[in-house]
N, CA, C and O atoms as a GROMACS GRO file, in nm:
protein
  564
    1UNK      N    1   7.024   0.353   0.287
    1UNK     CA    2   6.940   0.312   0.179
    1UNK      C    3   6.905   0.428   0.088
    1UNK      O    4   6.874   0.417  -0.030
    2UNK      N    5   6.914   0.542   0.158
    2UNK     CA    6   6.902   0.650   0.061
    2UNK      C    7   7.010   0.712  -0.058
    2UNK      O    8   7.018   0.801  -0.142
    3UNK      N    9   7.093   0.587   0.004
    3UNK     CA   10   7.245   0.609  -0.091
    3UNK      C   11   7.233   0.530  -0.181
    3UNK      O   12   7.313   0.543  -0.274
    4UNK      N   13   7.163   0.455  -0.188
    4UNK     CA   14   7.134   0.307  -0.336
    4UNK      C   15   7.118   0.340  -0.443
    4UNK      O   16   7.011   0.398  -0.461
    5UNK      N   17   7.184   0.326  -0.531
    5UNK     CA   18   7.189   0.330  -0.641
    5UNK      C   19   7.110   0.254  -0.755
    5UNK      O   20   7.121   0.136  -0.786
    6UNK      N   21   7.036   0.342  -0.803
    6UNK     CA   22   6.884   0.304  -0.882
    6UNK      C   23   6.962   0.252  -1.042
    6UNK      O   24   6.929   0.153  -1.106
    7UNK      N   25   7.071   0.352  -1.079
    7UNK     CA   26   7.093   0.313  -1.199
    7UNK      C   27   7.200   0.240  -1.222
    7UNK      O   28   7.283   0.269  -1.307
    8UNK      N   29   7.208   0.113  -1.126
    8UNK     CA   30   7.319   0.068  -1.163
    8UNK      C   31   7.327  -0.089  -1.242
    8UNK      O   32   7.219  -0.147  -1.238
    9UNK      N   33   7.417  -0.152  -1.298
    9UNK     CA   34   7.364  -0.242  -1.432
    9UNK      C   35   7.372  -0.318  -1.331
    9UNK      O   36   7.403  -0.290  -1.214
   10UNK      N   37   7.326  -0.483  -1.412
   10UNK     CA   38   7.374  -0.607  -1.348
   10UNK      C   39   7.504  -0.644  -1.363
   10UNK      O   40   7.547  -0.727  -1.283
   11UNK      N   41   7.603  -0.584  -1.481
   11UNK     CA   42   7.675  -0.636  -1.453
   11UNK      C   43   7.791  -0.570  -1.315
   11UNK      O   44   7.854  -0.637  -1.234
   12UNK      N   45   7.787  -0.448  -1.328
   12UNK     CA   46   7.830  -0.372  -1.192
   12UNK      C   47   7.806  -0.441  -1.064
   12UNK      O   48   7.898  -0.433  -0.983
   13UNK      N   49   7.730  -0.488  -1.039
   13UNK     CA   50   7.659  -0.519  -0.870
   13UNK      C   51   7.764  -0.599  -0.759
   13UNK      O   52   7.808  -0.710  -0.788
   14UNK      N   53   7.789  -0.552  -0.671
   14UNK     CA   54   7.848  -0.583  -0.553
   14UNK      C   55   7.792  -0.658  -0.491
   14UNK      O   56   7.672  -0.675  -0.514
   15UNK      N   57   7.850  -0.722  -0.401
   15UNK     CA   58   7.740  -0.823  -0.268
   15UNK      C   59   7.714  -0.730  -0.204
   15UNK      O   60   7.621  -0.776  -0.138
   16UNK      N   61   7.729  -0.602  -0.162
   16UNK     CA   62   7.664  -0.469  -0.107
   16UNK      C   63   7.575  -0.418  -0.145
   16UNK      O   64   7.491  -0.369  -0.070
   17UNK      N   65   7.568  -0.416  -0.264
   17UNK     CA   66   7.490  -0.410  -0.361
   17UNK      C   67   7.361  -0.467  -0.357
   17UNK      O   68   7.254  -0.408  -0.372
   18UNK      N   69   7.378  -0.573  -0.338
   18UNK     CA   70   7.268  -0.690  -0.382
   18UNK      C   71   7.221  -0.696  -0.221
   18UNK      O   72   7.100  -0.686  -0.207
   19UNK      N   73   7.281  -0.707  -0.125
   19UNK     CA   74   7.206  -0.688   0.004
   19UNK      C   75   7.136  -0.605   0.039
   19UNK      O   76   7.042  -0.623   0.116
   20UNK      N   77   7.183  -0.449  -0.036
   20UNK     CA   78   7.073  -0.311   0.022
   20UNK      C   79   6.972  -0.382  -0.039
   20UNK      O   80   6.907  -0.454   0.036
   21UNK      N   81   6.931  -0.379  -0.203
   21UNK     CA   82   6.843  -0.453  -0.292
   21UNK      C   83   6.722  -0.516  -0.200
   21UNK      O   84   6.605  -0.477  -0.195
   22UNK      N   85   6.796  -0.645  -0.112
   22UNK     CA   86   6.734  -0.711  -0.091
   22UNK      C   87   6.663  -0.686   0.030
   22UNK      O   88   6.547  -0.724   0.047
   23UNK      N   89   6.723  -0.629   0.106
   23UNK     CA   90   6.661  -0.539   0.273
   23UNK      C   91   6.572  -0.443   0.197
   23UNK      O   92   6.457  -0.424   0.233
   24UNK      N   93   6.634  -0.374   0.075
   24UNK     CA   94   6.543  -0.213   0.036
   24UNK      C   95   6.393  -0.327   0.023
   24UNK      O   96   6.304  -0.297   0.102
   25UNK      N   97   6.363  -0.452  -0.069
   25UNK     CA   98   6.271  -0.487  -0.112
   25UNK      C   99   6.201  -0.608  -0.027
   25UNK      O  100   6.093  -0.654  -0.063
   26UNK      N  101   6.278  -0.661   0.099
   26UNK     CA  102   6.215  -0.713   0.224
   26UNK      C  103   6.142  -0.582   0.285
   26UNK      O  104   6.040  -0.618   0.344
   27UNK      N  105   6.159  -0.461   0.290
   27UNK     CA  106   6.091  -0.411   0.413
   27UNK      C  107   5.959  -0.355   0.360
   27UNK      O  108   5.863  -0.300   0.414
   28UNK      N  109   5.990  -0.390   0.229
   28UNK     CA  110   5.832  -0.321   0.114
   28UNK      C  111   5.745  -0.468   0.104
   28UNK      O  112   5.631  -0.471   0.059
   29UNK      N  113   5.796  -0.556   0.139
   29UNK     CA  114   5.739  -0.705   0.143
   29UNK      C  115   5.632  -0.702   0.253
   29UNK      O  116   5.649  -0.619   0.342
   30UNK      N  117   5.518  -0.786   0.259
   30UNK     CA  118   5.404  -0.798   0.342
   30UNK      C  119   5.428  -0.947   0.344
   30UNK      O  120   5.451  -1.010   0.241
   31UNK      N  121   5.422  -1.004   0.467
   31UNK     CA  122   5.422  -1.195   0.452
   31UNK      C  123   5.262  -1.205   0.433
   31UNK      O  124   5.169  -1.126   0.418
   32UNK      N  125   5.281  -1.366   0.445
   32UNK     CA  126   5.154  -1.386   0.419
   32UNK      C  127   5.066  -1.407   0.568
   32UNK      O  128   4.945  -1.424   0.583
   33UNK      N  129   5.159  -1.400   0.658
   33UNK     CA  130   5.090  -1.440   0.791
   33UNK      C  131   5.056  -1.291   0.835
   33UNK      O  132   4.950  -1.281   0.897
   34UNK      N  133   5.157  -1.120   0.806
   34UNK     CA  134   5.024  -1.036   0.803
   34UNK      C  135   4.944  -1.049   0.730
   34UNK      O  136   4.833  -1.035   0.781
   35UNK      N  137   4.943  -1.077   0.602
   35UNK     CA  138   4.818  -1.045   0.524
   35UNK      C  139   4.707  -1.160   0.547
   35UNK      O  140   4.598  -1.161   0.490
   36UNK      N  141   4.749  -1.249   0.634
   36UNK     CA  142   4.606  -1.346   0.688
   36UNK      C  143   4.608  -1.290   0.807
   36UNK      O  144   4.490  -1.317   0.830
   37UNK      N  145   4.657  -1.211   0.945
   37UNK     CA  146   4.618  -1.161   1.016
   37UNK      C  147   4.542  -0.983   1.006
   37UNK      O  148   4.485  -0.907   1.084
   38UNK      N  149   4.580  -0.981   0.873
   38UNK     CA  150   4.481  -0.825   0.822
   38UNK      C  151   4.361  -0.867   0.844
   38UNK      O  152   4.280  -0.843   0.934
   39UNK      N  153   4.358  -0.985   0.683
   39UNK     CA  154   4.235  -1.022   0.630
   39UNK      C  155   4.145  -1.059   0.770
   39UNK      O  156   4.038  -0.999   0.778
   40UNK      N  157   4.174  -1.138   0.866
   40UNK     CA  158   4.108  -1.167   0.976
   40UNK      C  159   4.072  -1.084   1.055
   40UNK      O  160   3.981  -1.117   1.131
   41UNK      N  161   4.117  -0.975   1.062
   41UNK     CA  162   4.065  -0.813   1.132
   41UNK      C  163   3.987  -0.807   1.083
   41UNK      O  164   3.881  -0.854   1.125
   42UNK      N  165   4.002  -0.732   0.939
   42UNK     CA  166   3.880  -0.706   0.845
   42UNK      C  167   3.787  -0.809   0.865
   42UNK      O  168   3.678  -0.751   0.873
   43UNK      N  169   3.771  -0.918   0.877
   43UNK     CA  170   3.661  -1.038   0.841
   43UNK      C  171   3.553  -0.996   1.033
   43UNK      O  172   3.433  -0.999   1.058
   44UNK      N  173   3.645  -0.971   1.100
   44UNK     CA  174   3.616  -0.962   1.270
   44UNK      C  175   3.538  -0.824   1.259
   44UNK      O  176   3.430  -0.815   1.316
   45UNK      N  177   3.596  -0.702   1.176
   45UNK     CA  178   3.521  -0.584   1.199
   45UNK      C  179   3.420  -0.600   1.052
   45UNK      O  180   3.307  -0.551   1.053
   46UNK      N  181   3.446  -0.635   0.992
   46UNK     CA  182   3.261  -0.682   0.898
   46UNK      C  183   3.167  -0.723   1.024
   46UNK      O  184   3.084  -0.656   1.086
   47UNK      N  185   3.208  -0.852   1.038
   47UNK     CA  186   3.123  -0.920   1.142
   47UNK      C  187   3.090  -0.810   1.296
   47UNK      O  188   2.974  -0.821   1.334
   48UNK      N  189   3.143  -0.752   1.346
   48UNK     CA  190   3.075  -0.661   1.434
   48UNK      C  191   3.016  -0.558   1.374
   48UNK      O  192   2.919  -0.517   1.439
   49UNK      N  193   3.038  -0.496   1.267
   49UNK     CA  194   2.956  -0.423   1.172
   49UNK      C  195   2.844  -0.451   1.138
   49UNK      O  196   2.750  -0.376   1.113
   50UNK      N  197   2.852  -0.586   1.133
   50UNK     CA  198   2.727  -0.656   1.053
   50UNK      C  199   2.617  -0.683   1.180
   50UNK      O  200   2.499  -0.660   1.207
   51UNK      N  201   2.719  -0.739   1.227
   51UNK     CA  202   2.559  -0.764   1.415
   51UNK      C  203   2.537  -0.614   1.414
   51UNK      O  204   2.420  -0.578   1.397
   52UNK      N  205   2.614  -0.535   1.427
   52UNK     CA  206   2.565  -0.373   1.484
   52UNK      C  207   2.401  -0.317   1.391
   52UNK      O  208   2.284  -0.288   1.416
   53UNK      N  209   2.486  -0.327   1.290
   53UNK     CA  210   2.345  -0.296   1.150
   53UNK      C  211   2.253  -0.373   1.152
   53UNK      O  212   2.141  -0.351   1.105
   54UNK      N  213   2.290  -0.479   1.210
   54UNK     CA  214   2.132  -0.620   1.218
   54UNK      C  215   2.033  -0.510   1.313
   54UNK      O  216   1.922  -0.469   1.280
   55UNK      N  217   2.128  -0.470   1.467
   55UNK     CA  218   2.086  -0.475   1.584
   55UNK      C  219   1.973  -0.350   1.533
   55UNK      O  220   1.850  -0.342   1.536
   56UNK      N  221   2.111  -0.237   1.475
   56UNK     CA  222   2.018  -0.130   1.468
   56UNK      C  223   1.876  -0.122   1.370
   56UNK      O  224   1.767  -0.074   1.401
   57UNK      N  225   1.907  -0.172   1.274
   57UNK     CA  226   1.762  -0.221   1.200
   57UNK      C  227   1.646  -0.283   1.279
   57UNK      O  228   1.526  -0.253   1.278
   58UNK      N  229   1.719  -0.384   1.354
   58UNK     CA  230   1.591  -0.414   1.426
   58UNK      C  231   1.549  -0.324   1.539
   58UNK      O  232   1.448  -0.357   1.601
   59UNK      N  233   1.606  -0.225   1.571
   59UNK     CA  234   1.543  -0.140   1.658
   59UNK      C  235   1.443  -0.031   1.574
   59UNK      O  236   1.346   0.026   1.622
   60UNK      N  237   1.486  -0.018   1.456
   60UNK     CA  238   1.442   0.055   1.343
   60UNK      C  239   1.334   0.041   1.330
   60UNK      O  240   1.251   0.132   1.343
   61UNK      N  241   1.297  -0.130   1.288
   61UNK     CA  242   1.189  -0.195   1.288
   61UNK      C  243   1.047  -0.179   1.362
   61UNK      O  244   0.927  -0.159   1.341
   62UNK      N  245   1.158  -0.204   1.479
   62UNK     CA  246   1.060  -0.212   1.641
   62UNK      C  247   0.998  -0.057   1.615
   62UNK      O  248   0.887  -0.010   1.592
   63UNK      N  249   1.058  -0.036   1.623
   63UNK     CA  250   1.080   0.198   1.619
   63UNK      C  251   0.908   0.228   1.496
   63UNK      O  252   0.815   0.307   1.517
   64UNK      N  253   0.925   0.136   1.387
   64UNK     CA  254   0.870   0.165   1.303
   64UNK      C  255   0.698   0.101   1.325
   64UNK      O  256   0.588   0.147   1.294
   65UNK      N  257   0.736  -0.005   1.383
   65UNK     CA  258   0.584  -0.073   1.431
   65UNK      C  259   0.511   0.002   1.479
   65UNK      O  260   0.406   0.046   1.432
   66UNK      N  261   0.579   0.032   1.613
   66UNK     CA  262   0.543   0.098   1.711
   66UNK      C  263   0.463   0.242   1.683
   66UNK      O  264   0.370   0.279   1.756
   67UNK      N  265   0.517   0.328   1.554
   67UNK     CA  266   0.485   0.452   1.524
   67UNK      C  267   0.344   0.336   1.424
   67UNK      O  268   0.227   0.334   1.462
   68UNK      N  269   0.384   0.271   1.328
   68UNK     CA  270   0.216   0.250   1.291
   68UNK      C  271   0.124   0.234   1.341
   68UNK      O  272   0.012   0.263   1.297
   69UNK      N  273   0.153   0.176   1.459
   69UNK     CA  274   0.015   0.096   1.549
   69UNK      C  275  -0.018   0.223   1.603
   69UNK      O  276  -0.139   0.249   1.610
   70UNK      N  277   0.085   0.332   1.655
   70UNK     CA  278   0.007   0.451   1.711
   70UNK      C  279  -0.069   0.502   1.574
   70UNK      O  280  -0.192   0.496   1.586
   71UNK      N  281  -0.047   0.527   1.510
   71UNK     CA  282  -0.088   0.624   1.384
   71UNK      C  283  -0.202   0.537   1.353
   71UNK      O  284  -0.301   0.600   1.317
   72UNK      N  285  -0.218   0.399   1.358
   72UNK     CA  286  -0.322   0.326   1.298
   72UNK      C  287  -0.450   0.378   1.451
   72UNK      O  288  -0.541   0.455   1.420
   73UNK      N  289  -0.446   0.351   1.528
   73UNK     CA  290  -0.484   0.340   1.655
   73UNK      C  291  -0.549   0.560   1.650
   73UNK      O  292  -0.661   0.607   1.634
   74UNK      N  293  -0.457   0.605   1.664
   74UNK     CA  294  -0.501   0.758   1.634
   74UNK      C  295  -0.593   0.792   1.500
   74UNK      O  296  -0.683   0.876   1.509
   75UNK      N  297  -0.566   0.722   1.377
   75UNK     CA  298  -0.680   0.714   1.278
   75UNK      C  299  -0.748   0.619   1.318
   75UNK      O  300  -0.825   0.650   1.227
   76UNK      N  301  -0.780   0.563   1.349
   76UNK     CA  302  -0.945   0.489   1.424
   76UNK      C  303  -1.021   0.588   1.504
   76UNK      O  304  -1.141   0.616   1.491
   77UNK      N  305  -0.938   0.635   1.588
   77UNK     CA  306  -0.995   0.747   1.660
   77UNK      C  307  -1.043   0.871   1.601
   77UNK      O  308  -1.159   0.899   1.633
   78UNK      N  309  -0.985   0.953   1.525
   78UNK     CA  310  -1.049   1.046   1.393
   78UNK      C  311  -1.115   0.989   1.372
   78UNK      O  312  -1.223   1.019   1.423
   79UNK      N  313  -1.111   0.851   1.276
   79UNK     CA  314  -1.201   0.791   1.217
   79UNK      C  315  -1.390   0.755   1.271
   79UNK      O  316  -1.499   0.767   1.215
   80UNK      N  317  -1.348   0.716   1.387
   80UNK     CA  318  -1.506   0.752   1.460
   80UNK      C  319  -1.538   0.832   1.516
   80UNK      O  320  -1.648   0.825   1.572
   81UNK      N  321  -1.452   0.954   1.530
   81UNK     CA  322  -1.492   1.093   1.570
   81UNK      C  323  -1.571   1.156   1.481
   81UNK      O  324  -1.648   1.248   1.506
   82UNK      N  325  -1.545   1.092   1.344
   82UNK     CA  326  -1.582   1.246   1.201
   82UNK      C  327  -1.668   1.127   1.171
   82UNK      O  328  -1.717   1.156   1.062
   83UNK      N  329  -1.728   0.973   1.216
   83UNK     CA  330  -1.826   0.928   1.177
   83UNK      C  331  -1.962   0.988   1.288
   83UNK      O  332  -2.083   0.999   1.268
   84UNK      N  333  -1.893   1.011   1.386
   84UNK     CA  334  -2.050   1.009   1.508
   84UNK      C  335  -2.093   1.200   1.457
   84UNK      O  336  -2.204   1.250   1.474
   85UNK      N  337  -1.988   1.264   1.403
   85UNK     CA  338  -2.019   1.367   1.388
   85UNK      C  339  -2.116   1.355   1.243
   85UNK      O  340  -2.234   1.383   1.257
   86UNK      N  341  -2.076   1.321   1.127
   86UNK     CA  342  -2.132   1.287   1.041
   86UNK      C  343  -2.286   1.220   1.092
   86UNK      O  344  -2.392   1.271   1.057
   87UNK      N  345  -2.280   1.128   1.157
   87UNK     CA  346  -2.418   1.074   1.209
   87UNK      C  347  -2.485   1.196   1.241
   87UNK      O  348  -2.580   1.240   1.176
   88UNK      N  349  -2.426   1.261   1.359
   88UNK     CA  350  -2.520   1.415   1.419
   88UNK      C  351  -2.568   1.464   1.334
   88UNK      O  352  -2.691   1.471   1.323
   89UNK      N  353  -2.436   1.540   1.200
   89UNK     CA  354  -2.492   1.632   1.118
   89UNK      C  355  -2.562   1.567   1.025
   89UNK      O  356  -2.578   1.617   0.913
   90UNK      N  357  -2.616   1.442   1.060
   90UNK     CA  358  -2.757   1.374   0.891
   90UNK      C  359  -2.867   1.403   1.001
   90UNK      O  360  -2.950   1.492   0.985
   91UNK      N  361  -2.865   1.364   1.057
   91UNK     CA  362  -2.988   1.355   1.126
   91UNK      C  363  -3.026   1.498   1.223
   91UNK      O  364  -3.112   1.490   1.311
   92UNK      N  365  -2.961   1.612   1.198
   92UNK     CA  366  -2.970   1.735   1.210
   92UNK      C  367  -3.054   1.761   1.081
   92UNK      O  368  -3.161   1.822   1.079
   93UNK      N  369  -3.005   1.721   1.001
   93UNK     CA  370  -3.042   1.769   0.818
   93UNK      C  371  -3.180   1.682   0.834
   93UNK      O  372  -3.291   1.732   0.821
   94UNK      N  373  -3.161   1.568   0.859
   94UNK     CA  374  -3.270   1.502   0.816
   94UNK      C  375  -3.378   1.578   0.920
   94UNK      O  376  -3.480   1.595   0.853
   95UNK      N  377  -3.391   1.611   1.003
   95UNK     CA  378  -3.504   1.680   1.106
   95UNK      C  379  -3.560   1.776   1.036
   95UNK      O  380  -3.673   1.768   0.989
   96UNK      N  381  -3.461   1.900   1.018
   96UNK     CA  382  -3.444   2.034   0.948
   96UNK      C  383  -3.555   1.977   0.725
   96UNK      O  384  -3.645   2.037   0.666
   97UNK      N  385  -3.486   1.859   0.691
   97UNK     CA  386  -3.597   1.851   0.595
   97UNK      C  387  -3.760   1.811   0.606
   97UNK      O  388  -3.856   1.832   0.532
   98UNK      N  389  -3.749   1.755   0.715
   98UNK     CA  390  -3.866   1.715   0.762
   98UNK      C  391  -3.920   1.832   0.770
   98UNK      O  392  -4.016   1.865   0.700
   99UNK      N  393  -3.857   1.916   0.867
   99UNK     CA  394  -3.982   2.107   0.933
   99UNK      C  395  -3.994   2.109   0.780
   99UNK      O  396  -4.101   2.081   0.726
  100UNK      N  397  -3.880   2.141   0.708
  100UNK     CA  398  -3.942   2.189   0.521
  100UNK      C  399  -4.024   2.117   0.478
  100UNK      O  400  -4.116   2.175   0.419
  101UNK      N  401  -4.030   2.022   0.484
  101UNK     CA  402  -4.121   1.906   0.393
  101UNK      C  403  -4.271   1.956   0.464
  101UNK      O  404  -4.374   1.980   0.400
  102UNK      N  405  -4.251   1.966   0.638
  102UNK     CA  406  -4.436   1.989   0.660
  102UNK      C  407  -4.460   2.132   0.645
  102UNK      O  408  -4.575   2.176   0.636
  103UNK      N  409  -4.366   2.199   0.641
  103UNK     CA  410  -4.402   2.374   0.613
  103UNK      C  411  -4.422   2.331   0.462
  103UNK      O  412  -4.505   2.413   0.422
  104UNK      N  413  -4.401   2.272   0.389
  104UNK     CA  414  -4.386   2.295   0.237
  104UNK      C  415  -4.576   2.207   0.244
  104UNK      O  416  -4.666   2.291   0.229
  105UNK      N  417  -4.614   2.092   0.259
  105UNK     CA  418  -4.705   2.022   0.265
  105UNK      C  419  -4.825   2.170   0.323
  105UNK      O  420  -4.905   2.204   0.236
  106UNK      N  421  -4.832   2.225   0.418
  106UNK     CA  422  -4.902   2.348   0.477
  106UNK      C  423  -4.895   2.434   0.386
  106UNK      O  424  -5.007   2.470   0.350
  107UNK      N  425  -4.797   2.492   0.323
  107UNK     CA  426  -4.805   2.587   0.210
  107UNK      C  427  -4.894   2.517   0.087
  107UNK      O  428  -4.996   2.545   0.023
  108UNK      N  429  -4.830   2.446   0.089
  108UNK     CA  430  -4.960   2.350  -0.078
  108UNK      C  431  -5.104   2.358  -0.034
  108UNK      O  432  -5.186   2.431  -0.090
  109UNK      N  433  -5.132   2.271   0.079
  109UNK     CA  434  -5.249   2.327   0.118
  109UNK      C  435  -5.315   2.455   0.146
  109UNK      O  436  -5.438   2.455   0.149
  110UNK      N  437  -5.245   2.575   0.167
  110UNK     CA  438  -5.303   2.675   0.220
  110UNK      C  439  -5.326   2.768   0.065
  110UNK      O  440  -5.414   2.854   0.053
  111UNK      N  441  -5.232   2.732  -0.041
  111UNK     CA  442  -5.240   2.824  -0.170
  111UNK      C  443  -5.356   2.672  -0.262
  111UNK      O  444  -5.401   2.706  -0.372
  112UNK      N  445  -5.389   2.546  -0.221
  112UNK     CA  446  -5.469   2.490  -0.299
  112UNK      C  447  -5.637   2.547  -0.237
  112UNK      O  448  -5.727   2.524  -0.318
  113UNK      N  449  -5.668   2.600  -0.136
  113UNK     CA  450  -5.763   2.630  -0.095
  113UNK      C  451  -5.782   2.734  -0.153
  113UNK      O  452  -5.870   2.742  -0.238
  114UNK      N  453  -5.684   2.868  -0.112
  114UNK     CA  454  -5.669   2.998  -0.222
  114UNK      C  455  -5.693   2.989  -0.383
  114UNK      O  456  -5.744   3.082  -0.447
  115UNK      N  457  -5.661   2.897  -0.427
  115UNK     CA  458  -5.648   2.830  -0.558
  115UNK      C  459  -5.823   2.805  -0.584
  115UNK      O  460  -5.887   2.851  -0.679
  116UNK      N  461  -5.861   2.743  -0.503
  116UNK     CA  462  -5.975   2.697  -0.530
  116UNK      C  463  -6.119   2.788  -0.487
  116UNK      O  464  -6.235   2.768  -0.521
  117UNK      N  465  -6.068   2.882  -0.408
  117UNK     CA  466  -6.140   3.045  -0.382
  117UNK      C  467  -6.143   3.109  -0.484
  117UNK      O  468  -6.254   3.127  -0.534
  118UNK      N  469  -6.022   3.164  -0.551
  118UNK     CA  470  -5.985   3.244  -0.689
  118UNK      C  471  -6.077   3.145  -0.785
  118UNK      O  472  -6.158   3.204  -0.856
  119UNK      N  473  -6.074   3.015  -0.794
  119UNK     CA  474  -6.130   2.939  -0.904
  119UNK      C  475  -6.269   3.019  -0.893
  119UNK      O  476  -6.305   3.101  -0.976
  120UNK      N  477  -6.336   2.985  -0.786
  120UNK     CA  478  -6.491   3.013  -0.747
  120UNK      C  479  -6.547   3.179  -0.756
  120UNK      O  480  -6.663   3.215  -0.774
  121UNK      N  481  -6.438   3.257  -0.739
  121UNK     CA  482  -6.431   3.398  -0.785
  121UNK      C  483  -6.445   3.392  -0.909
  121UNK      O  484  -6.553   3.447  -0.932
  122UNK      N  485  -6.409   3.365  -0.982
  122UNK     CA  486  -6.367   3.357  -1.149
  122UNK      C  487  -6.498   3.343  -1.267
  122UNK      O  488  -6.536   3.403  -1.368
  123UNK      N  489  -6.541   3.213  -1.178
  123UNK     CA  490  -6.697   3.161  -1.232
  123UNK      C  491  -6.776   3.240  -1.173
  123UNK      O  492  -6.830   3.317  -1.252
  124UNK      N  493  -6.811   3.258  -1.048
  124UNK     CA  494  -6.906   3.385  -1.050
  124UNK      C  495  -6.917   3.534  -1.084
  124UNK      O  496  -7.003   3.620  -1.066
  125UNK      N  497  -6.787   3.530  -1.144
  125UNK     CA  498  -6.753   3.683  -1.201
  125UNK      C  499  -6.828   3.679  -1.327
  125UNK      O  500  -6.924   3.749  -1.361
  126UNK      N  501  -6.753   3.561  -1.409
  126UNK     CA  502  -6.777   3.518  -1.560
  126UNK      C  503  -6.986   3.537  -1.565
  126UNK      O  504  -7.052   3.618  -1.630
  127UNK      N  505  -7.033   3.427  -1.469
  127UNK     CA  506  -7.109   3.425  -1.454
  127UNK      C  507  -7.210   3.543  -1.435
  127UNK      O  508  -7.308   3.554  -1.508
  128UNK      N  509  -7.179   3.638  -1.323
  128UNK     CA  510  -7.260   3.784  -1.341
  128UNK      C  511  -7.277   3.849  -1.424
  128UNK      O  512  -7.374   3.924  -1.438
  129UNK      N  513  -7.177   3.833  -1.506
  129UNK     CA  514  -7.124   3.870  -1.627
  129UNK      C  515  -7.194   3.894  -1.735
  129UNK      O  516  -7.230   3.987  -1.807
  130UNK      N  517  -7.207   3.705  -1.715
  130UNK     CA  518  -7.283   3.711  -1.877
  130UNK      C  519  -7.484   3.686  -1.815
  130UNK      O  520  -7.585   3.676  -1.884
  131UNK      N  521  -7.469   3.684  -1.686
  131UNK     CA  522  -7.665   3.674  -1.648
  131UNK      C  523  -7.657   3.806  -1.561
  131UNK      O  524  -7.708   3.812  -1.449
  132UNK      N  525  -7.584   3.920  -1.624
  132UNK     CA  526  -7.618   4.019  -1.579
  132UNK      C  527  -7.725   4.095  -1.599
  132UNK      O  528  -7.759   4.187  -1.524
  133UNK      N  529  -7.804   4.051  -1.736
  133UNK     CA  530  -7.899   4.116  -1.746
  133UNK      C  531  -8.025   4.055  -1.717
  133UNK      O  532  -8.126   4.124  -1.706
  134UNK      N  533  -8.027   3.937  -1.704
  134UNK     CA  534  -8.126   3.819  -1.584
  134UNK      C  535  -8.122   3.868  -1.455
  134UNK      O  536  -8.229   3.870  -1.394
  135UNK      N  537  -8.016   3.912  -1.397
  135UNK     CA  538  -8.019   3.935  -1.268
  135UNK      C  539  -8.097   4.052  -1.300
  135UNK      O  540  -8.219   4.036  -1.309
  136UNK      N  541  -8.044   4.174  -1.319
  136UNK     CA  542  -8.120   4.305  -1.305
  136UNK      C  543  -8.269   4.284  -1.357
  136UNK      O  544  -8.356   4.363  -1.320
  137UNK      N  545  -8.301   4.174  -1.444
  137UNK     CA  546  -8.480   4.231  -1.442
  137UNK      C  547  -8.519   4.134  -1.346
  137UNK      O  548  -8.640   4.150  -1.331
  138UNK      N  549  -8.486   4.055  -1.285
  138UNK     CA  550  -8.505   3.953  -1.166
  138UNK      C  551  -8.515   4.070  -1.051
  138UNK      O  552  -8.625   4.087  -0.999
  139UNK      N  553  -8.432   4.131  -1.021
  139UNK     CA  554  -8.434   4.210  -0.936
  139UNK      C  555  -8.533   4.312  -0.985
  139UNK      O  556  -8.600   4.326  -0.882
  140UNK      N  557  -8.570   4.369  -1.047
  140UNK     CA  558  -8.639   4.503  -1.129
  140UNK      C  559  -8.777   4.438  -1.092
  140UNK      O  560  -8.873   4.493  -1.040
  141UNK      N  561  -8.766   4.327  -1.125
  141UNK     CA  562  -8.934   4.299  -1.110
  141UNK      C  563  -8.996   4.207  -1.018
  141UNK      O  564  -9.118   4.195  -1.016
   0.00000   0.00000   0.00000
């Protein structure tokens, strides 16, 4: 077949001729009963392809639940860890404003008494002041 002659006319052609021809272009031929036993491979390995990728997705799936419910389940747990702590640290604060609030209430009182000493200093200063010279002849005489 490697001896066939590509350029030769129609009207030249031998029955030798025309037989390589026809063997050269039968063995390049595909019937149709391979090409429906291809196509049916192919159709058989889709289909195990296709269950395989179902299967593995759904393990994917499963795979994927499984990590939320932990992760959901582990943030609940943070989640009321940094609330009971939060609770502690208000009511740490809230105690701690309270001592301020009665140290602060004790200070008001202790500078409104002072307040009201200095007042009473003030007027009897003013006061000597101006009956200073009542006092001394009160006293003088």
């Amino acid at each position: 077949m490697a001896d066939l002659k590509k350029d030769i006319s129609d009207e030249n052609l031998t029955q030798k001729d025309i037989v390589q021809l026809l063997l050269h272009n039968a063995q390049h031929m595909v019937t149709r009963e391979d090409l429906k036993s291809d196509i049916r491979e192919l159709k058989q390995d889709m289909f195990k392809l296709e269950g395989s990728l179902k299967q593995d997705m759904s393990k994917l799936e499963g795979s994927l639940k499984q990590d939320l419910s932990e992760l959901e389940g582990s943030l609940k747990q943070d989640m009321s860890k940094l609330e009971g702590s939060l609770k502690q640290d208000m009511s740490k604060l809230e105690g701690s404003l309270k001592q301020d609030m009665s140290k602060l209430e004790v200070n008001i009182a202790y500078l409104s008494t002072k307040f009201d000493r200095m007042q009473w200093l003030i007027v009897t200063a003013i006061l000597s002041i101006f009956l200073k010279d009542y006092l001394l002849a009160f006293i003088q005489s």
